[in-house]
ZADONU-563587 format. One line per field, with one value per atom (N, C-alpha, C): atom name; residue number from 1; x, y, z. Coordinates in steps of 0.02 Angstrom, whole numbers. Atoms other than C-alpha are relative to their C-alpha. Layout:
atom	CA  ...
n	NUM  ...
c1	X  ...
c2	Y  ...
c3	Z  ...
END
This chain:
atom	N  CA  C  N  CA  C  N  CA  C  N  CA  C  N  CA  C  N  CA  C  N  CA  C  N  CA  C  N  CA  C  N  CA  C  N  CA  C  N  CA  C  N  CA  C  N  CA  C  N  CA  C  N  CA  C  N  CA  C  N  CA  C  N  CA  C  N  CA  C  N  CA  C  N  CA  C  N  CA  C  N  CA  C  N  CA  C  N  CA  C  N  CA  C  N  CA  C  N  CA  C  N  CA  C  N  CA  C  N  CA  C  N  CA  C  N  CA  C  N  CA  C  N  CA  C  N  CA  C  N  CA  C  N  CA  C  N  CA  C  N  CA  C  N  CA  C  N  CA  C  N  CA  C  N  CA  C  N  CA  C  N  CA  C  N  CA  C  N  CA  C  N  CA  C  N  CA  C  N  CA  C  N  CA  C  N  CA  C  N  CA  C  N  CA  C  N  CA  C  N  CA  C  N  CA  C  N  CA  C  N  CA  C  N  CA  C  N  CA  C  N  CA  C  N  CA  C  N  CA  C  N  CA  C  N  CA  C  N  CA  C  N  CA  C  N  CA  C  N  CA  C  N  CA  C  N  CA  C  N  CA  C  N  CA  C  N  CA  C  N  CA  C  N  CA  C  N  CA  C  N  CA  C  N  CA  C  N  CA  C  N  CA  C  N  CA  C  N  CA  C  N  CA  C  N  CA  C  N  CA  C  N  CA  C  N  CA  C  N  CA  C  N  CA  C  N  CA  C  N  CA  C  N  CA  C  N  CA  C  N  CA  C  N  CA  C  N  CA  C  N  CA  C  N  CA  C  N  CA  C  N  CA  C  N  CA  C  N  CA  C  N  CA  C  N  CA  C  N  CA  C  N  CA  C  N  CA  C  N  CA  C  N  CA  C  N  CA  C  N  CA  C  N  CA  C  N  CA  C  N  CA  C  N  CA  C  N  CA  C  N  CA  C  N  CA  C  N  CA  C  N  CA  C  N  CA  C  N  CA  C  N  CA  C  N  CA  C  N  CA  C  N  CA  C  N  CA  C  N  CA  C  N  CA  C  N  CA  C  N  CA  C  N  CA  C  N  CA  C  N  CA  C  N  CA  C  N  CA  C  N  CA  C  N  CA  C  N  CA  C  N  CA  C  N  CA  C  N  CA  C  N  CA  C  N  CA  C  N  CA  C  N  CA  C  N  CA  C  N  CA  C  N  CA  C  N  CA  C  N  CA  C  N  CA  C  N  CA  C  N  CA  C  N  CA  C  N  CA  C  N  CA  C  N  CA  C  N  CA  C  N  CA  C  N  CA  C  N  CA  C  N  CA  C  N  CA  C  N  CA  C  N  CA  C  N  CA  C  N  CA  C  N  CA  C  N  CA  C  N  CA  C  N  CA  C  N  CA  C  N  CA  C  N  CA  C  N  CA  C  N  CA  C  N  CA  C  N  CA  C  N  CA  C  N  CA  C  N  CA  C  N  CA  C  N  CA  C  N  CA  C  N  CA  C  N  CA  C  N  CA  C  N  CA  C  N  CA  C  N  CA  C  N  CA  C  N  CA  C  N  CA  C  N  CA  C  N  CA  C  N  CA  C  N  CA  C  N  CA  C  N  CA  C  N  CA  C  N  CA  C  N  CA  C  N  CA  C  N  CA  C  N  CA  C  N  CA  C  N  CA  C  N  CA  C  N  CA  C  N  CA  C  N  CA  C  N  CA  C  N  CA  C  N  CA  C  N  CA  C  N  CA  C  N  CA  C  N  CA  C  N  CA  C  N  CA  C  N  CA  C  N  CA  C  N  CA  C  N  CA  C  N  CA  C  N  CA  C  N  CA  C  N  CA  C  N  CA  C  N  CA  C  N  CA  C  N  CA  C  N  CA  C  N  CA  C  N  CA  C  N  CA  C  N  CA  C  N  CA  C  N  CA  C  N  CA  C  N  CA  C  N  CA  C  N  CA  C  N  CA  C  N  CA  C  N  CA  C  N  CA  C  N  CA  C  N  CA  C  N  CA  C  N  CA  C  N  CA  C  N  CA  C  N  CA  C  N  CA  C  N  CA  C  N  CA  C  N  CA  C  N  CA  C  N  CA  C  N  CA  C  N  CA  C  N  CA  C  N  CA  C  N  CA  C  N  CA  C  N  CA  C  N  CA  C  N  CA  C  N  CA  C  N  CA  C  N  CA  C  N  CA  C  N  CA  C  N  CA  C  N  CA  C  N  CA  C  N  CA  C  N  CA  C  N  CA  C  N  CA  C  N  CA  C  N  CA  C  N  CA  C  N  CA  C  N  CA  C  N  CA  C  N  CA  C  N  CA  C  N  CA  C  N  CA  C  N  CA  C  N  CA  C  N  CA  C  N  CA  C  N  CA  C  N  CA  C
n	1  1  1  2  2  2  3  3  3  4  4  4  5  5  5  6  6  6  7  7  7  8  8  8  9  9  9  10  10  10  11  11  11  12  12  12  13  13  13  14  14  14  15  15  15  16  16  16  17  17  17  18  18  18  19  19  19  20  20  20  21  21  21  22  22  22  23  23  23  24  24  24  25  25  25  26  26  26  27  27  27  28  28  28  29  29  29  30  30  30  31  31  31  32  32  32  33  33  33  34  34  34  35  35  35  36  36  36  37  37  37  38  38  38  39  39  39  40  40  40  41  41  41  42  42  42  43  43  43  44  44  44  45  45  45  46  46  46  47  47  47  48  48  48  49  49  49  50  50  50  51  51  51  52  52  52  53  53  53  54  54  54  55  55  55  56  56  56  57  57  57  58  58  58  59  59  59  60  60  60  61  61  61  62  62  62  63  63  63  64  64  64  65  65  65  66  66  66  67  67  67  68  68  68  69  69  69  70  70  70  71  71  71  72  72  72  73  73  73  74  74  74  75  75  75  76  76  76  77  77  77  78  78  78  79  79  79  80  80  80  81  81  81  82  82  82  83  83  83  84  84  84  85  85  85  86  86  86  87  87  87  88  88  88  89  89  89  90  90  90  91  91  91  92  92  92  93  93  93  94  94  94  95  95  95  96  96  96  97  97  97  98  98  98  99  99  99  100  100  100  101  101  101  102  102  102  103  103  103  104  104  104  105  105  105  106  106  106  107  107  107  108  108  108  109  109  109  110  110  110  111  111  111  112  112  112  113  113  113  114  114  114  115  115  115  116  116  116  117  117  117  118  118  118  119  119  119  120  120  120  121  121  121  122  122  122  123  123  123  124  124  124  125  125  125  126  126  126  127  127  127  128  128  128  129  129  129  130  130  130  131  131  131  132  132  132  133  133  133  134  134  134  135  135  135  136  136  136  137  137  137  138  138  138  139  139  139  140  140  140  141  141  141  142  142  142  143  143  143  144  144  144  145  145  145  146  146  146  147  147  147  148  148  148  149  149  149  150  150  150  151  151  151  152  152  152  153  153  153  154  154  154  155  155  155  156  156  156  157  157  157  158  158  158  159  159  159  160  160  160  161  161  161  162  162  162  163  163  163  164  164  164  165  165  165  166  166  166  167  167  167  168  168  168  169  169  169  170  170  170  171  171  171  172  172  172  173  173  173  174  174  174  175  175  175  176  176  176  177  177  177  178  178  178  179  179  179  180  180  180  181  181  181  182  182  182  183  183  183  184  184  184  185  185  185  186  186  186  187  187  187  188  188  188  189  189  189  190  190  190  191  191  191  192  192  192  193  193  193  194  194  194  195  195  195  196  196  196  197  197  197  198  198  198  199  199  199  200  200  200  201  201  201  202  202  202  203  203  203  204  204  204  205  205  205  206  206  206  207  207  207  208  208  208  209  209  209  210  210  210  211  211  211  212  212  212  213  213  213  214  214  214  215  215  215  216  216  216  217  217  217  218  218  218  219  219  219  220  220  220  221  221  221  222  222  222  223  223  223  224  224  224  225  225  225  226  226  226  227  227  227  228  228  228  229  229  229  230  230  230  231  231  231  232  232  232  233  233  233  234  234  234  235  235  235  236  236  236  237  237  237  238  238  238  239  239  239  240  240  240  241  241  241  242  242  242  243  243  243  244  244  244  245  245  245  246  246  246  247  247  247  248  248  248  249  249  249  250  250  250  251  251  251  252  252  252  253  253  253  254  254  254  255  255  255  256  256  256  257  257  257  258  258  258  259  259  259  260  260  260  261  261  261  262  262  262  263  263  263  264  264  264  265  265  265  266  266  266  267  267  267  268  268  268  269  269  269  270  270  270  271  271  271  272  272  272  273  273  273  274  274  274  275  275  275  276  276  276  277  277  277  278  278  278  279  279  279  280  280  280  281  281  281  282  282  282  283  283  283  284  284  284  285  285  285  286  286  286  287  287  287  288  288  288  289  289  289  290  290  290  291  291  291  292  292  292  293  293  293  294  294  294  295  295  295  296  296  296  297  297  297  298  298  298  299  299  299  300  300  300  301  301  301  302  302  302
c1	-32  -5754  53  -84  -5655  29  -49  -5565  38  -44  -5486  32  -42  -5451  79  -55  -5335  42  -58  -5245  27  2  -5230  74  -35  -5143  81  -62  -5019  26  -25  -4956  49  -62  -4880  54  -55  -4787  26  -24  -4730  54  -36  -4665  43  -49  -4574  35  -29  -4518  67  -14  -4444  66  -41  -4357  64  -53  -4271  42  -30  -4210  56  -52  -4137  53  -28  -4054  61  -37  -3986  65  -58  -3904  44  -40  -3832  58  -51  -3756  52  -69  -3661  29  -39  -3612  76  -47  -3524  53  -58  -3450  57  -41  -3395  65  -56  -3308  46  -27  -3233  10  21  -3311  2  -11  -3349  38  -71  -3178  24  -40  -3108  -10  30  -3228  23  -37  -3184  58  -55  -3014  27  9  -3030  4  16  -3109  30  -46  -3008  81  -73  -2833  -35  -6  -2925  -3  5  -2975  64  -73  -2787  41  -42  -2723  -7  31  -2831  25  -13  -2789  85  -87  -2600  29  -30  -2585  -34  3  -2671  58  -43  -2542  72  -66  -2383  -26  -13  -2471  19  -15  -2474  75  -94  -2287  36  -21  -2239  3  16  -2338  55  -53  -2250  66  -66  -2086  29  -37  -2072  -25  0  -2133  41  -63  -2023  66  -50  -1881  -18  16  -1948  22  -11  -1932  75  -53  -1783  63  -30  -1710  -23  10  -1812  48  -60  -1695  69  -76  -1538  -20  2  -1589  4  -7  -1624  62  -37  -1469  46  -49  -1378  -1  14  -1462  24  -33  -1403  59  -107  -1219  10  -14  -1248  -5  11  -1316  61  -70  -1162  64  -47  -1045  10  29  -1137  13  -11  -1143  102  -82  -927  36  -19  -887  -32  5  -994  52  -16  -919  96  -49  -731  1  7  -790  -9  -29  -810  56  -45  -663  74  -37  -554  -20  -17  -634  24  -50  -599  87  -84  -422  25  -47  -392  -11  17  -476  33  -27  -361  70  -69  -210  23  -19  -248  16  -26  -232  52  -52  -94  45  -54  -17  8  -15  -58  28  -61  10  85  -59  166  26  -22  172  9  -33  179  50  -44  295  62  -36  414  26  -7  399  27  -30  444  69  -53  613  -8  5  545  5  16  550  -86  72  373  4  -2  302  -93  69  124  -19  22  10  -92  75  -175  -27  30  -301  -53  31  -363  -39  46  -482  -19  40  -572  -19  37  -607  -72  61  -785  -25  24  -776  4  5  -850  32  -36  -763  68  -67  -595  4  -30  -594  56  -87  -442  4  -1  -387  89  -42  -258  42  -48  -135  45  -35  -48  82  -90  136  19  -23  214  88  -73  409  39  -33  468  18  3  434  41  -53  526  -73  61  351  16  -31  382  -46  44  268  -12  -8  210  9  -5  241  -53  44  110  -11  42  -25  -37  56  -90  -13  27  -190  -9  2  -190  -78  71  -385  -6  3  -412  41  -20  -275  6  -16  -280  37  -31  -155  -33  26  -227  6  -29  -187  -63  55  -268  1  0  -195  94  -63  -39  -1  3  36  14  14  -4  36  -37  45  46  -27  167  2  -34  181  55  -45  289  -34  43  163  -29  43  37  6  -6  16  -58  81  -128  12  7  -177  -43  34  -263  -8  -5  -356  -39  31  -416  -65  72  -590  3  -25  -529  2  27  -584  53  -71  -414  61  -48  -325  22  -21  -249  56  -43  -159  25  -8  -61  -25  10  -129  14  18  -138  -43  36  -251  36  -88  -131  -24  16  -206  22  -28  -184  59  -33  -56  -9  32  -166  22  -10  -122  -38  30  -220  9  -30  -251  -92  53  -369  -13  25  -466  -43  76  -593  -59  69  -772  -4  38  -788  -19  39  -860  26  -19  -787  -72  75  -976  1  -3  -946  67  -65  -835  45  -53  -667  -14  -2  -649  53  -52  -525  -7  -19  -473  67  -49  -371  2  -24  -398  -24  12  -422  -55  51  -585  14  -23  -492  1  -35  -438  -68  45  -623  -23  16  -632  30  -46  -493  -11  22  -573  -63  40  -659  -46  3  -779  60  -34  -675  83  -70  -506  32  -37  -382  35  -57  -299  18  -92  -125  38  -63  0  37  -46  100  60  -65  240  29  -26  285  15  -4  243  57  -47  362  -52  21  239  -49  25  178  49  -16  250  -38  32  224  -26  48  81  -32  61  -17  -71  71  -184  -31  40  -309  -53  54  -480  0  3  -556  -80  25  -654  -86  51  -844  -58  46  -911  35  -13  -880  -15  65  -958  50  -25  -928  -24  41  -945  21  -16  -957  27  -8  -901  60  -63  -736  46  -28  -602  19  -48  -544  -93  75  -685  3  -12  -745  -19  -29  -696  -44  10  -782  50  -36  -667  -16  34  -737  87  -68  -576  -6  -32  -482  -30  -4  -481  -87  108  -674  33  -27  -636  -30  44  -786  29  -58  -680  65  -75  -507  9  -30  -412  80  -73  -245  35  -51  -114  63  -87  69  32  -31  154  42  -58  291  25  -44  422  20  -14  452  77  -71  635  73  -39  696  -18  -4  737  14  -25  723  57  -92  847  -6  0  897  14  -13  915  88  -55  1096  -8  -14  1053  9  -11  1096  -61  50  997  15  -35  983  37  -33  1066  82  -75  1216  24  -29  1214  32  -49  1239  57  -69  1367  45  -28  1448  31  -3  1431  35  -33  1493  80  -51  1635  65  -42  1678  18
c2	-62  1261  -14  3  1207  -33  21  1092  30  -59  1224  42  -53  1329  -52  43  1175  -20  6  1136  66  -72  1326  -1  -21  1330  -46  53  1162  35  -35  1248  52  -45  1397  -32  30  1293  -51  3  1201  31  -45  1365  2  -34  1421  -77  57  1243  -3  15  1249  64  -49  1416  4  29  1361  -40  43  1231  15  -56  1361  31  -49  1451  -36  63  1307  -29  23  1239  66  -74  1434  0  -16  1420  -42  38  1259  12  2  1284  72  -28  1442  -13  29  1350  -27  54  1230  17  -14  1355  52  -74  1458  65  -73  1619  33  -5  1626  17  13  1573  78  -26  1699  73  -51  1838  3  12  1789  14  -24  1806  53  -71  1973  56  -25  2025  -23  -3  1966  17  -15  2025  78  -75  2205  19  -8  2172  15  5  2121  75  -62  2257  77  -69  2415  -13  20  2325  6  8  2314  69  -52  2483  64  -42  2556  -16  0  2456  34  -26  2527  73  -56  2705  6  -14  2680  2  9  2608  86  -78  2756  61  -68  2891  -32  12  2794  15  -22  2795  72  -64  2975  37  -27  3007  32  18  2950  35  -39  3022  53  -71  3188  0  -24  3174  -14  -17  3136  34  -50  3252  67  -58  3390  -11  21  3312  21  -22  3326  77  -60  3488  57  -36  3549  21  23  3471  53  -56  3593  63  -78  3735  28  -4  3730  12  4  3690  86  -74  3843  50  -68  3953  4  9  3906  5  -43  3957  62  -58  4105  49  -34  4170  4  -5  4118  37  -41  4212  81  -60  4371  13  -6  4356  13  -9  4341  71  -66  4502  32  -55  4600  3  -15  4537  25  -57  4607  41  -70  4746  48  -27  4790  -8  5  4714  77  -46  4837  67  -91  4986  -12  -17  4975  -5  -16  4921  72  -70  5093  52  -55  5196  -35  19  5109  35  -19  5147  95  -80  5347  -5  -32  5353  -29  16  5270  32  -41  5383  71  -68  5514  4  18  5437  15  6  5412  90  -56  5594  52  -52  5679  -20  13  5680  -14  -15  5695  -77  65  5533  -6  24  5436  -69  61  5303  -33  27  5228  -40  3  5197  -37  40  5088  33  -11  5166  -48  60  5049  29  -18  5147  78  -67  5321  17  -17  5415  1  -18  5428  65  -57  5586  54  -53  5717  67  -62  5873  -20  19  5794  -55  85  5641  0  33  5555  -44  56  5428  -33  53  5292  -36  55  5214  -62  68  5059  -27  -25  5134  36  -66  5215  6  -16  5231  -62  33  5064  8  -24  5124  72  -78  5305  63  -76  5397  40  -48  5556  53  -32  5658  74  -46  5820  -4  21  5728  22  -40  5784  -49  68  5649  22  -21  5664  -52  68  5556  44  8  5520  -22  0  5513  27  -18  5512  52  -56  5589  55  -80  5731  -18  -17  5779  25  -40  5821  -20  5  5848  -36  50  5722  29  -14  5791  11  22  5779  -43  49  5642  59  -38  5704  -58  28  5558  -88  42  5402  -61  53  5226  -38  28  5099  -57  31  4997  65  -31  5116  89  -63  5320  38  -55  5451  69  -52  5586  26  -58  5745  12  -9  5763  75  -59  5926  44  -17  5934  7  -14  5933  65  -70  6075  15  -40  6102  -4  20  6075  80  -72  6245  -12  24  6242  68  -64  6402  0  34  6401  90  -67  6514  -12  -9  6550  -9  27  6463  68  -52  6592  83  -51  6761  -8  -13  6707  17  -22  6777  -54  40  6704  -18  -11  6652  -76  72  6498  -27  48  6350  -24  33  6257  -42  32  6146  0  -17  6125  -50  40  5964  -73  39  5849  -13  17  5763  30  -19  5837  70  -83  6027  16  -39  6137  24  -19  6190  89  -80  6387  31  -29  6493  91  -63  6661  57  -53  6831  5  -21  6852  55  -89  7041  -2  -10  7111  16  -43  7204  -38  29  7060  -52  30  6993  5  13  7035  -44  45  6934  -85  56  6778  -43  8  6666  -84  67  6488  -55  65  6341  4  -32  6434  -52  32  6310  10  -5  6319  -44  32  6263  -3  3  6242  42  -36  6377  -4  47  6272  50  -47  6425  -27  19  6322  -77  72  6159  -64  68  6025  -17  45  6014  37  -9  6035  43  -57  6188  -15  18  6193  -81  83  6030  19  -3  6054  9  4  6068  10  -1  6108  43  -24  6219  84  -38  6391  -19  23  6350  65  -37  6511  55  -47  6683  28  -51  6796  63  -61  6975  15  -12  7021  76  -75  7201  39  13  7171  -21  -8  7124  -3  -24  7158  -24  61  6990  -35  36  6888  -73  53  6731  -49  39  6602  -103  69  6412  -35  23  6298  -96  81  6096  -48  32  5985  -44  21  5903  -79  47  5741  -34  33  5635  -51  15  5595  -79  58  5456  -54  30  5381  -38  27  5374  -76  54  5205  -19  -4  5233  72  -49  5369  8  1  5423  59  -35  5506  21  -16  5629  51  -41  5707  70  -63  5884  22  -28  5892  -58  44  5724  -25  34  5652  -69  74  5476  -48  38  5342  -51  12  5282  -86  48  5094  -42  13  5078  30  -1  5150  73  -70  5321  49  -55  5484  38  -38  5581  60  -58  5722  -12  31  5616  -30  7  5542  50  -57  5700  5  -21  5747  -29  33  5605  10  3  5625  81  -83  5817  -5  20  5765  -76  77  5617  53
c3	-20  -3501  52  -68  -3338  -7  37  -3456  -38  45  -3558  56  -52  -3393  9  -11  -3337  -27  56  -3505  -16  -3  -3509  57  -67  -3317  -17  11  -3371  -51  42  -3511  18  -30  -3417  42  -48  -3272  -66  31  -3427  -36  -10  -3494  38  -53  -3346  10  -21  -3311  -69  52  -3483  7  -12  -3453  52  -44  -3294  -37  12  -3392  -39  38  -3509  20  -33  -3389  57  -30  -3286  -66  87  -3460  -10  17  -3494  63  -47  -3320  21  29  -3343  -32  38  -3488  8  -2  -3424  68  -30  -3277  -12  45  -3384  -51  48  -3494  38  -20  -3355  21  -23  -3355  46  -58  -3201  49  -42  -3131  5  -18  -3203  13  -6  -3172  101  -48  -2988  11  -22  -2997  0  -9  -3058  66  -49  -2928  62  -82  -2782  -29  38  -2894  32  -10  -2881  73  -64  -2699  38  -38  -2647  -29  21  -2760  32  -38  -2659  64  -48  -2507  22  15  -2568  13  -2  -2605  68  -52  -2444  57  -50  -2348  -27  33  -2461  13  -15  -2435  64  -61  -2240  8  -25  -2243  -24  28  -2358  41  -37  -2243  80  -70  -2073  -15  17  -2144  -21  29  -2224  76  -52  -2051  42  -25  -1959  -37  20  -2072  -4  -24  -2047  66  -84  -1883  25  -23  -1884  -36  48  -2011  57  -41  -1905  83  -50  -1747  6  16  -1833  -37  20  -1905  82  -75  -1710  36  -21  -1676  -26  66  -1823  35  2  -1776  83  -73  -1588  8  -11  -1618  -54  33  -1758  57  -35  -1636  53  -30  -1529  -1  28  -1640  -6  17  -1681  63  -44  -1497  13  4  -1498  -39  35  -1641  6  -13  -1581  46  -38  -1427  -15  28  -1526  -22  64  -1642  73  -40  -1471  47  -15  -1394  -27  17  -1535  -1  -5  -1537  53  -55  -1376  19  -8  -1388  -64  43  -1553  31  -33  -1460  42  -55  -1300  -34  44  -1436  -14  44  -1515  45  -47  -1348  38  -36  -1281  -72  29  -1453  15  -20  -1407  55  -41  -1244  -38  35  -1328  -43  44  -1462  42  -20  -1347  53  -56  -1195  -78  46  -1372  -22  14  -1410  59  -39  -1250  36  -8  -1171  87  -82  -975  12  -16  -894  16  -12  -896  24  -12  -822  -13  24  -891  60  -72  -739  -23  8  -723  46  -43  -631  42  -25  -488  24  -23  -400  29  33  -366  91  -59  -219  7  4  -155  42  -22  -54  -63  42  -194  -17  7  -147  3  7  -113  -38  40  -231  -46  24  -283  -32  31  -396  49  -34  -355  -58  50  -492  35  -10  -477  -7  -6  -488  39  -66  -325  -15  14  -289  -6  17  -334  -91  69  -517  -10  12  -478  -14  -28  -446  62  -47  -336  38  -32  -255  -38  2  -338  -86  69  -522  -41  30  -655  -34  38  -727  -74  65  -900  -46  37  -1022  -74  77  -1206  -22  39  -1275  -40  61  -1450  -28  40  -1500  31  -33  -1379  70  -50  -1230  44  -44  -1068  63  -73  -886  25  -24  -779  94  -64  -623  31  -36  -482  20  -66  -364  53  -44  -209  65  -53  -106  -63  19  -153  33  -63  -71  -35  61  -150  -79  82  -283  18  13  -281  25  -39  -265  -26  -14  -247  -52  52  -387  16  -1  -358  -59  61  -513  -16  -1  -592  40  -23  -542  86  -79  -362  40  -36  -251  13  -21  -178  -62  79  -381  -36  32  -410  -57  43  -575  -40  38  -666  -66  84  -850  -33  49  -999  -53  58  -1140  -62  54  -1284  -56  68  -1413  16  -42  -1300  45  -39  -1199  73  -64  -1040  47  -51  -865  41  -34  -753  41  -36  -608  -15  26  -658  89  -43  -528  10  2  -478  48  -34  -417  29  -31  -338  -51  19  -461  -82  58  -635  -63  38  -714  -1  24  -678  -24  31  -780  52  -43  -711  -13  -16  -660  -33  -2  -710  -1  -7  -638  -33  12  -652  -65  58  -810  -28  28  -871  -34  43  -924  -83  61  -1056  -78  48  -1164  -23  9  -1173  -71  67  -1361  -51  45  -1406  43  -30  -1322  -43  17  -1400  33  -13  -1358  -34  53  -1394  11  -18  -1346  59  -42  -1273  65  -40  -1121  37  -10  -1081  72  -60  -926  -1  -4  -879  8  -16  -820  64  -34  -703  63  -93  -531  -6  12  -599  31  7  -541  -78  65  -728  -60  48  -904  -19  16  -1004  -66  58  -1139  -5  5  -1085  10  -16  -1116  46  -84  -954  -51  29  -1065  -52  23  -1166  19  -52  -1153  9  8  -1127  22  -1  -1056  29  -28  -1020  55  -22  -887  29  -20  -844  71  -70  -661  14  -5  -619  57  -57  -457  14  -6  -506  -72  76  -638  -25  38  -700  -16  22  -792  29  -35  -726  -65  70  -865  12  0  -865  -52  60  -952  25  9  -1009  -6  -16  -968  -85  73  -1120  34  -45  -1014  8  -13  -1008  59  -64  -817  1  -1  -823  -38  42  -965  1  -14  -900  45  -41  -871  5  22  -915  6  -13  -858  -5  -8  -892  50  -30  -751  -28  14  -807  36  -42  -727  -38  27  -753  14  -22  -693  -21  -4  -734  -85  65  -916  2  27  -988  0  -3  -982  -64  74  -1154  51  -16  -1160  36  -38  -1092  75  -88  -912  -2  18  -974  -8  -6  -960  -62  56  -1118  -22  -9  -1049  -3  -10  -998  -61  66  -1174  -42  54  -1267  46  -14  -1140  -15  32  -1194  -65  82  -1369  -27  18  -1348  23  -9  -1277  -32  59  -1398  -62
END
């Protein structure tokens, strides 16, 4: 029996001895033919190749970085010098407009210095009284220009004619205007639609309406808001039919027999920067030196 166990036990390590031997032979023979090699090279081709292409993504991601950044640079760079233009050309677009808007009232007083025969003289207003009840303006033309004391100021706004005031005093650049709203500004007017007479005045203050007296209860049906009135011309320091305002309110006082009249000035005082003095006694001088009175006489006698 424990001879059969032992030829029994040699038999297997035989086996397995035999199998190694198998397996050993299988693994030369595929050294031998290669296999191996090139199962190896495989695998370090795919290694280098994952390896390859993580360093071509990094370069890729660094570089499109970097040119972002500096595309977003020069784009900063764009958008700065744009906005730099942008503020130069607003700044162009409101300095014509203010050049064509002061073009267009220089062309009204012009169109109306052109139209009258009185002598004028176009005046800048430099500065403004600050006493309220007596305030005064100041132009920038006295008697080296042929301003005179007592002369009659009126302005061109939109198109409309309207008394701005008197000279009251003269120096030689510069002279002093009493303007409507002026507490001591007594002015003859009329009602251009009735004809009615009466004297304009003021309150003090370019913000309240001007006054106007003597004018007959009677004629209160033929009055209406909105009713112009004009220059009487009667006292000679202004031209006759120049605007002064318009009517803004009635009231009846029972207390006396002329109605007391509010009238809203033609003239937007807060507004004004430009004035043409004109003379009520004295005519223009044509471009030879000549007055156009002395021309026709001329021309009546040629």
């Amino acid at each position: 029996m424990q001879k059969d166990k032992k030829s029994h036990f040699k038999f297997r390590i035989q086996e397995l001895f035999l199998i190694i031997l198998v397996l050993a032979s299988g693994m030369m023979i595929s050294f031998s033919s290669g296999g191996f090699v090139v199962s190896f090279k495989n695998i370090g081709f795919t290694i280098f190749s994952v390896i390859g292409k993580g360093i071509s993504s990094v370069t890729y991601y660094v570089r499109d970085t970097v040119t972002s950044v500096q595309k977003l640079a020069k784009l900063n760079k764009e958008y700065e010098l744009l906005s730099e233009k942008l503020k130069d050309y607003e700044y162009m677009q409101r300095t014509n407009a203010s050049i064509r808007k002061e073009n267009a009232r220089l062309k009204e007083q012009l169109g109306f210095v052109e139209s009258v025969q009185q002598k004028t003289i176009p005046a800048n207003i430099i500065s403004r009284g600050a006493d309220n009840l007596h305030t005064t303006i100041i132009i920038d033309k006295g008697s080296r220009e042929g301003i005179k004391k007592n002369m009659s100021v009126i302005s061109v706004q939109g198109g409309n004619i309207g008394i701005v005031g008197r000279v009251i005093s003269v120096g030689y650049t510069t002279s002093e205007v009493m303007p409507l709203y002026n507490i001591n500004c007594t002015v003859s007017a009329r009602i251009q639609n009735t004809r009615d007479i009466g004297l304009v005045s003021g309150n003090g203050s370019e913000d309240i309406s001007l006054s106007m007296k003597y004018i007959k209860k009677k004629v209160i049906g033929e009055l209406h808001y909105g009713d112009v009135v004009v220059t009487s011309g009667e006292n000679g320091n202004y031209l006759k039919d120049i605007p002064l305002g318009t009517i803004s309110k009635i009231t009846v006082l029972d207390y006396d027999s002329s109605l007391d009249i509010e009238i809203t000035p033609i003239v937007n005082f807060s507004r004004l920067e430009y004035v043409i003095v004109i003379s009520s006694t004295e005519l223009k001088e044509n471009p030879a030196g000549n007055t156009d009175s002395e021309t026709k006489g001329e021309d009546s006698n040629g």
